[in-house]
C-alpha positions as CSV (number, residue, x, y, z in Angstrom):
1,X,26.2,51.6,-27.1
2,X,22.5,52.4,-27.5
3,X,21.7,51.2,-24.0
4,X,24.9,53.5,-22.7
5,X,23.5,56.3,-24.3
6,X,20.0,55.6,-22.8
7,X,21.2,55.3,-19.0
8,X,23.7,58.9,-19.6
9,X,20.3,60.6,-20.8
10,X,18.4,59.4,-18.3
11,X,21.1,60.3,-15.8
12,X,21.1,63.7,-17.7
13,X,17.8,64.5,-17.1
14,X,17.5,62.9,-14.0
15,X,20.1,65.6,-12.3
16,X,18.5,68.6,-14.1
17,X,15.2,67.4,-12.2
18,X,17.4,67.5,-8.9
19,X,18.6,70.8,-9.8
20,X,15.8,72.3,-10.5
21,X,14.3,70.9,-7.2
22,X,17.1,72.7,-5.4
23,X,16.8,75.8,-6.8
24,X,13.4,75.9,-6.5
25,X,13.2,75.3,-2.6
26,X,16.4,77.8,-2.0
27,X,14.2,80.6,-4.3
28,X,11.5,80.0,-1.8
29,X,13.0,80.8,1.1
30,X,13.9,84.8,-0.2
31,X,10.9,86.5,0.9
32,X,10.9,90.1,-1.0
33,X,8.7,92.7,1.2
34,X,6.1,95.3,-0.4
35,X,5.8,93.3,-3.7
36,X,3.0,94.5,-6.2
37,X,-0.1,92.4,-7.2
38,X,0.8,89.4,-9.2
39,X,-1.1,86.8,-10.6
40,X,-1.1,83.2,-9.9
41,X,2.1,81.2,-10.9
42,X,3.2,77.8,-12.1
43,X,6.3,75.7,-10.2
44,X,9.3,76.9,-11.4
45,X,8.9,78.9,-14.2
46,X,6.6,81.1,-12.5
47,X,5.0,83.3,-15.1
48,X,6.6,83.1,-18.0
49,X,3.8,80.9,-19.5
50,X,1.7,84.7,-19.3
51,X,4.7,86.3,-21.5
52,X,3.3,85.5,-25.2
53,X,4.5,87.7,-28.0
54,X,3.5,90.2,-28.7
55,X,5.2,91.2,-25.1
56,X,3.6,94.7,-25.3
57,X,-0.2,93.4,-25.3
58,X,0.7,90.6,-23.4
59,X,1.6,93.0,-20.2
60,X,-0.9,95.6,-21.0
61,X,-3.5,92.5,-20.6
62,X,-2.0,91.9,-17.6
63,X,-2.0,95.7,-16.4
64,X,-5.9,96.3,-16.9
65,X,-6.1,93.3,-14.7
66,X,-3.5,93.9,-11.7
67,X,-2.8,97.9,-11.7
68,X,-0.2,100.1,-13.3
69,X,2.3,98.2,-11.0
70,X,2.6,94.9,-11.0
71,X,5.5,91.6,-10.0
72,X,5.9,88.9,-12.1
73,X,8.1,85.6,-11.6
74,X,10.3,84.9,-14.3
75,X,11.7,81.6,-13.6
76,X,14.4,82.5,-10.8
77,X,13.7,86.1,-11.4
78,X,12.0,88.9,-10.0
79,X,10.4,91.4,-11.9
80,X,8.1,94.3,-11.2
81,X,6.1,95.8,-14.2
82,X,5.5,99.3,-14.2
83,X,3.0,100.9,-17.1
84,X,1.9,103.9,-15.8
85,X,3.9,107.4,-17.4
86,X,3.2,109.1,-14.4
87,X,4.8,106.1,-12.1
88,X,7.5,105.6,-15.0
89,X,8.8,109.4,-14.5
90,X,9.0,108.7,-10.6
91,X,10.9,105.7,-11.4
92,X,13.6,107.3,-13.7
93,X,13.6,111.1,-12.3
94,X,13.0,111.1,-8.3
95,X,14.5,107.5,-8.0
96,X,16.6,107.3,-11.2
97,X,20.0,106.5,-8.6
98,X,18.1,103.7,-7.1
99,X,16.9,101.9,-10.7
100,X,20.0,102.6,-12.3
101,X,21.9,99.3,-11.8
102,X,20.9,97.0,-15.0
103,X,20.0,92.2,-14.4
104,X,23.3,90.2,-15.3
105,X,22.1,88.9,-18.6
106,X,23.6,86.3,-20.8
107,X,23.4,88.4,-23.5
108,X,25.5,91.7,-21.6
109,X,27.9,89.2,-20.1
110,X,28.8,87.7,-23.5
111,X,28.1,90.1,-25.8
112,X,28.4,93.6,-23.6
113,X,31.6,93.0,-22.9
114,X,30.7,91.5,-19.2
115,X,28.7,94.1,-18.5
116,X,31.0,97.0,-19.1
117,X,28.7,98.5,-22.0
118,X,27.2,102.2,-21.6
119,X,23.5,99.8,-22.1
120,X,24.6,97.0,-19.1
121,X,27.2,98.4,-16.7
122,X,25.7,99.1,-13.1
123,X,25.8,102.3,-12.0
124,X,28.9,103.8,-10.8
125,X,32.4,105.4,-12.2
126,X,32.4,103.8,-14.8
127,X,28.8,104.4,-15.9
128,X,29.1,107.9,-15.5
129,X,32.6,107.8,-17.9
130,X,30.5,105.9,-20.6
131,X,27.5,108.4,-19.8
132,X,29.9,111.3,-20.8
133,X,31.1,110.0,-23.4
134,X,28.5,109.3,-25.0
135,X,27.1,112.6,-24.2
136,X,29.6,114.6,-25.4
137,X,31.4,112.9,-28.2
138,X,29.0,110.6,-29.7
139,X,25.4,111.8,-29.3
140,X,25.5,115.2,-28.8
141,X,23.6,117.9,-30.7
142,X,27.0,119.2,-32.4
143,X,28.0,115.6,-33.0
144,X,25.2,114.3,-34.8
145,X,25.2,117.8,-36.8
146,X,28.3,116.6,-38.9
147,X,26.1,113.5,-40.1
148,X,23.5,115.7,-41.4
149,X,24.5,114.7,-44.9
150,X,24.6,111.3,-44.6
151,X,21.1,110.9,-42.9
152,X,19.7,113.2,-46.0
153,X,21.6,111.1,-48.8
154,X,20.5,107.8,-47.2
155,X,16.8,108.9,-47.4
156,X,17.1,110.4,-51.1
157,X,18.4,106.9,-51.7
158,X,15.3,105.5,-50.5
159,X,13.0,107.8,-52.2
160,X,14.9,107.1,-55.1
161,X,14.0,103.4,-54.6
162,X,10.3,103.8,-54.1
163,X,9.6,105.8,-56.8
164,X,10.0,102.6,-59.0
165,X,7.2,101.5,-57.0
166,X,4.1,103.3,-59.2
167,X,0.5,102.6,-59.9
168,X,-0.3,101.2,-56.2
169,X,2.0,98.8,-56.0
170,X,2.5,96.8,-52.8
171,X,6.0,98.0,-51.0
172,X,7.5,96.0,-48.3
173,X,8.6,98.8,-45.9
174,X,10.3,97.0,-43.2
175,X,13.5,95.9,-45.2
176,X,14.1,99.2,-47.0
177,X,13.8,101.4,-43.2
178,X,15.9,98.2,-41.8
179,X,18.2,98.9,-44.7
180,X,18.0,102.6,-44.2
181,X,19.1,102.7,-41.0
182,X,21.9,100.5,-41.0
183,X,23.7,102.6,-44.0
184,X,22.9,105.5,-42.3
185,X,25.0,104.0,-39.2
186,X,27.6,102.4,-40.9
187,X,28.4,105.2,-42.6
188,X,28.4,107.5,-39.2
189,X,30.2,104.5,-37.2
190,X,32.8,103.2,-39.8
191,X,32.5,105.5,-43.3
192,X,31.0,102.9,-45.6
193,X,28.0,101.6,-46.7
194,X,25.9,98.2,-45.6
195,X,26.5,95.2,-48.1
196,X,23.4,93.3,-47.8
197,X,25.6,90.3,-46.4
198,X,26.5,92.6,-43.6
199,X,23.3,94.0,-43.0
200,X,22.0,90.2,-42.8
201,X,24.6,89.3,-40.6
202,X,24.0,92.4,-38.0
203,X,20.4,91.4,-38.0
204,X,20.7,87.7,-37.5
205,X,23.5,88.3,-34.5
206,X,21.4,90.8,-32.9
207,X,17.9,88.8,-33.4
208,X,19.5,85.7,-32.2
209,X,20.2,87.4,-28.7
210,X,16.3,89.2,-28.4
211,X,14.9,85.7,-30.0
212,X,12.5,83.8,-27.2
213,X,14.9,81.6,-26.1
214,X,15.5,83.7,-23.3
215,X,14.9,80.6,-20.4
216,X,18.9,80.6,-19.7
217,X,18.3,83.9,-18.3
218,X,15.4,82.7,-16.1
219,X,16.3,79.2,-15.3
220,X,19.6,79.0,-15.1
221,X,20.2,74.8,-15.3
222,X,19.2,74.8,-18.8
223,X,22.6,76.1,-19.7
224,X,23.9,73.2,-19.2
225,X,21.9,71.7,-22.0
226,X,23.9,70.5,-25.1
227,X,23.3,73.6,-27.7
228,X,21.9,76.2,-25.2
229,X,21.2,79.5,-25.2
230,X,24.5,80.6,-22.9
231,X,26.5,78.8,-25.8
232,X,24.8,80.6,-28.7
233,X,25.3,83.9,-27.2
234,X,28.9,83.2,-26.9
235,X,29.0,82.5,-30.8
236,X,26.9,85.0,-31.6
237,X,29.3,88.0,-29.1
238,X,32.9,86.4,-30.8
239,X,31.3,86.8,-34.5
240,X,30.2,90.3,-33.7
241,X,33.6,91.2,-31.6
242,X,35.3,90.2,-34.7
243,X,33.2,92.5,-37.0
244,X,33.6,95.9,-35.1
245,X,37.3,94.7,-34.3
246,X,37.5,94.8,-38.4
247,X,36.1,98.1,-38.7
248,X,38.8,99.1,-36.1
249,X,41.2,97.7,-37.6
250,X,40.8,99.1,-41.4
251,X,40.5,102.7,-39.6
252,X,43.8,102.0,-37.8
253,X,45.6,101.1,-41.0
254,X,44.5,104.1,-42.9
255,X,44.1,106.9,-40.3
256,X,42.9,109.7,-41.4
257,X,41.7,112.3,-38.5
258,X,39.7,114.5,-42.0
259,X,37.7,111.3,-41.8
260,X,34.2,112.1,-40.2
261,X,33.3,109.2,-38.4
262,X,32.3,108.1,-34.6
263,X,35.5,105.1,-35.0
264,X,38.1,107.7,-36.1
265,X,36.8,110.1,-33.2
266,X,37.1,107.6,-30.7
267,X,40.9,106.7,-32.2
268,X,41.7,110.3,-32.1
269,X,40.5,110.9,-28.2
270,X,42.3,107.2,-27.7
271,X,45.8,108.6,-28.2
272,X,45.4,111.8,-25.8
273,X,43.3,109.3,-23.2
274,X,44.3,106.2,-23.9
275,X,42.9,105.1,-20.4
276,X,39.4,106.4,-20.8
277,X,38.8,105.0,-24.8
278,X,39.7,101.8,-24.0
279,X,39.3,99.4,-27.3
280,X,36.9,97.4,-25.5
281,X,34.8,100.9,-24.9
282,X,35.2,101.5,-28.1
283,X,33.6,98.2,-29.7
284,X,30.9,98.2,-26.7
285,X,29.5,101.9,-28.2
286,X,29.7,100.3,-31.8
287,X,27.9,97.4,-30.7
288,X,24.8,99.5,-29.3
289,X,25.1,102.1,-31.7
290,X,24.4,99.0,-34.1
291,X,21.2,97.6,-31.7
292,X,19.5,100.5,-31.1
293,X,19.3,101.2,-35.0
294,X,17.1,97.5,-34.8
295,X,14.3,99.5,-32.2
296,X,14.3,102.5,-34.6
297,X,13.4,100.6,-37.5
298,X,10.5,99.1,-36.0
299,X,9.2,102.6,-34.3
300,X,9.5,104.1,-37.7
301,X,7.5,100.9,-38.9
302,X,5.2,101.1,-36.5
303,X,4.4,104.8,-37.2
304,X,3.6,104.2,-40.7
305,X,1.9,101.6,-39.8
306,X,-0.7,103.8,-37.7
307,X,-0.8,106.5,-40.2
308,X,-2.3,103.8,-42.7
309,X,-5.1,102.5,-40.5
310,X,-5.8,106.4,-40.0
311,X,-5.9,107.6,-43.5
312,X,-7.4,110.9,-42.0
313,X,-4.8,111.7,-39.9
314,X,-2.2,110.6,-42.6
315,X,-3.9,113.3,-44.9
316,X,-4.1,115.7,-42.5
317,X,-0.3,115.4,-42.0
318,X,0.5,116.1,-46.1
319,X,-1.7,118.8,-46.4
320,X,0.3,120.5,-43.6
321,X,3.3,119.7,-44.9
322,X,2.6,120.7,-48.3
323,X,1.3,124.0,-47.1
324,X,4.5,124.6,-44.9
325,X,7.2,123.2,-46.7
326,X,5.7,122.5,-50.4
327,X,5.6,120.1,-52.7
328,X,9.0,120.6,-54.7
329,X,11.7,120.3,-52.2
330,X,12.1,117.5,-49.3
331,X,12.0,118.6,-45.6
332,X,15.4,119.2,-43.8
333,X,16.1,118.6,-40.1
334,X,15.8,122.4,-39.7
335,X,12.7,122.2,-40.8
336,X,11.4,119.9,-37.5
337,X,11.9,123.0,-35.1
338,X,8.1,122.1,-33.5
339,X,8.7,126.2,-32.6
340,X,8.7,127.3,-36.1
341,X,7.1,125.6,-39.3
342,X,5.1,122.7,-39.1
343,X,2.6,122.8,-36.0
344,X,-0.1,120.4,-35.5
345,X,-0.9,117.8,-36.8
346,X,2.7,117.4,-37.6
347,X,3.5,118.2,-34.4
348,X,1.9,115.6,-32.4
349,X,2.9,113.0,-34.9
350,X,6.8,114.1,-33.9
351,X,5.5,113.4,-30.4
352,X,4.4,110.2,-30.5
353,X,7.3,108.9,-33.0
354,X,9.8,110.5,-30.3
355,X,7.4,108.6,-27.4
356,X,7.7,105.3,-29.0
């Protein structure tokens, strides 16, 4: 049996080699015109041995070296770089049409619902149904308005638990905005707060999909390995397509159209256009509602971050506030019109969190 099982992996690996061969020589004969700079590249995986967390200063390495606009090969993928704002704004205002369409991931095939997500579905109809949607009955100014008291009873809660915190003790932020965030969406998306088994399990589905084990993407034949990526995105989509199914459910068996949040809306516009809030529309704008609240934990993170290795800026911001708004009352939303109140300092620190 042992010797069996020797020859099958040999056999195994043997035709992976082959494959990769293959794809390799048919990759070569595309020839893409007008490409950017790009530095020198390795058989196969081309440069993916220059992508080395963390990604940011990995490509800004690579952008002081090769210009604001650069190619890269990521296995059987081509990718251009672009790290210049003034370039970025051509990209997404004069030629926004042209850069709309999004790569067929693993990831937004098994997870975004094959592509048909507002984040992964190329541009078209459909995109532009999703866009208003999400424009006009999810994220617009009057929208978000009706969660103002969630967002400020969420952040009391927090306060709340830092002040046990006293006499310089060491707080680990990143949990408690993680934590933050994802009771401030559950409660907008679904009307309930996190559990910490939930908020593990959001974290650990989402993670396991952003984790560096991104090579079925890039090199395709390594899907066919035995535990692969392709087959732990799968898992990972069906365990999250039954959790926002749940929420759907539970609002289905108890409607209640008093009830202020984005699943009951969605229900609601369901029955009138049932063709246009599809259930599967409905679970792909949970589903990023829920991974965009991972990239606005670690910008808030990263902000306070910054304001601690500049303790003078960091002063400069409380004495502005406390001359503003005052020590005895916590600042409101309203209070952030950059027209009114707070001015610099503050301002520019608004800027940069809304840049990141």
């Amino acid at each position: 049996m042992e010797l069996v099982s020797e020859v099958m992996m040999t056999f195994y690996y043997l035709l992976i080699i082959l494959i990769t061969v293959v794809f390799s020589f048919k990759t070569k004969k595309r020839h893409y015109k007008n490409l950017p700079p790009t530095p020198p590249s390795l058989p196969i995986i081309g440069h993916l041995h220059l992508v080395k967390p963390p990604l940011h200063r990995a490509l800004r390495n690579l952008s002081t070296k090769y210009g604001d606009v650069f190619s890269l090969g990521f296995g059987f993928r081509q990718v251009v770089v672009v790290s210049s704002p003034s370039v970025v704004e051509e990209c997404f205002t004069k030629n926004d049409v042209v850069l709309a369409n999004r790569p067929q991931l693993l990831a937004a095939k098994h997870i975004g619902y094959n592509s048909t997500n507002m984040v992964d579905t190329p541009y078209g109809d459909h995109w532009r149904n999703l866009r208003r949607i999400g424009a006009t009955e999810i994220f617009s100014s009057g929208r978000l308005n009706l969660f103002v008291g969630i967002r400020r009873d969420e952040v009391k809660r927090l306060l709340f638990k830092l002040s046990h915190h006293k006499d310089w003790q060491k707080v680990e932020l990143k949990s408690m905005l993680q934590e933050l965030l994802y009771n401030i969406l559950m409660r907008m998306v679904a009307g309930k707060r996190c559990d910490n088994n939930d908020m593990r399990y959001l974290e650990s589905c989402i993670r396991a999909c952003r984790s560096r084990e991104l090579g079925g993407d890039f090199l395709p034949f390594l899907n066919w390995i035995p535990n692969s990526f392709e087959k732990k995105v799968k898992k990972v989509g069906k365990k999250l397509d039954s959790l926002v199914e749940g929420l759907i459910k539970e609002h289905r068996s108890s409607r209640d159209k008093n009830r202020n949040t984005i699943i009951e809306h969605l229900l609601s516009l369901q029955e009138s256009q049932p063709e246009y809030y599809t259930d599967q529309i409905i679970k792909g704008f949970v589903l990023v509602i829920f991974a965009a609240g991972m990239d606005t934990s670690a910008t808030l993170e990263w902000v306070m971050a910054n304001l601690l290795n500049y303790p003078h800026v960091l002063k400069k911001v409380k004495d502005e506030i406390d001359s503003q708004i005052g020590q005895q009352q916590l600042i409101n939303e309203s209070d952030l019109s950059l027209q009114e109140k707070l001015k610099l300092p503050a301002e520019s620190l608004l800027a940069e969190l809304a840049r990141l």
